[in-house]
C-alpha atoms as one frame of an Amber mdcrd trajectory, in Angstrom:
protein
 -81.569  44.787-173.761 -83.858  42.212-175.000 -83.800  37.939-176.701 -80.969
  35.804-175.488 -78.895  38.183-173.407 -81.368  39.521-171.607 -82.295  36.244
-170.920 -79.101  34.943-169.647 -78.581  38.077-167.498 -82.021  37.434-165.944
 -80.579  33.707-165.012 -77.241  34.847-163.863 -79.524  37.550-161.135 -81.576
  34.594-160.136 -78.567  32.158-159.584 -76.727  35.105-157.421 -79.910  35.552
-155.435 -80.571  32.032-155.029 -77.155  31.588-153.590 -77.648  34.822-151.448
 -80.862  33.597-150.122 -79.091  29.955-149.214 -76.146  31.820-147.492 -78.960
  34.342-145.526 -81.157  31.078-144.656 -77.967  29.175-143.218 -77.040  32.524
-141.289 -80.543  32.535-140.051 -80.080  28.758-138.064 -76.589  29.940-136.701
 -78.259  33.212-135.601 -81.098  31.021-133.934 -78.420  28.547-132.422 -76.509
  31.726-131.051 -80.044  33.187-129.948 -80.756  30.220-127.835 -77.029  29.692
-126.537 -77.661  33.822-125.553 -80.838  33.071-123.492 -79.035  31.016-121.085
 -76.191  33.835-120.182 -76.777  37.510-119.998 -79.888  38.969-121.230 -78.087
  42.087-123.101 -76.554  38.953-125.499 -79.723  37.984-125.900 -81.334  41.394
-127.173 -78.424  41.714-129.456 -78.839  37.827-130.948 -82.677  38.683-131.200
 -81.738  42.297-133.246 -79.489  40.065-135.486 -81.488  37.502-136.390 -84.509
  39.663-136.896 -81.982  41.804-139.787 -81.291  38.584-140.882 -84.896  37.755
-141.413 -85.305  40.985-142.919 -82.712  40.386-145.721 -83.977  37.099-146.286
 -87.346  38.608-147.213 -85.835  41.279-148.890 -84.083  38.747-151.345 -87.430
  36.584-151.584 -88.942  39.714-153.056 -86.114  40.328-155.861 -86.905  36.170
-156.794
C-alpha cells in the first residue's frame, strides 16, 4: 500500500492512538485519585491501586511508542 491511502490509513492509526492515549492518561488521574483514597484505608487496596496504575502507566508508554 503506498500515495494517498496509505496516507490516510497512517492518519486514521494516529487519530485512534491519540484518542487511546487521552482515554489511558484520564484513567491514569482516576487511578492516582483511587491510589490516594486507598492509602488512607487498608493497605492490600493500596497494593492493588499501585499494581493498576503502574499497568496503566505501562500502556500509556506502550501507546507513546506506536505515536
Amino acid at each position: 500500500m503506498s500515495g494517498v491511502p496509505r496516507d490516510s490509513l497512517l492518519k486514521i492509526q494516529s487519530k485512534w492512538l491519540q484518542n487511546g492515549l487521552d482515554n489511558l492518561k484520564k484513567a491514569h488521574a482516576e487511578a492516582e485519585a483511587a491510589l490516594e483514597k486507598a492509602k488512607s484505608g487498608a493497605a492490600d487496596q493500596a497494593a492493588a491501586a499501585e499494581e493498576n496504575l503502574k499497568k496503566i502507566d505501562g500502556m500509556i508508554a506502550e501507546t507513546q511508542e506506536e505515536l
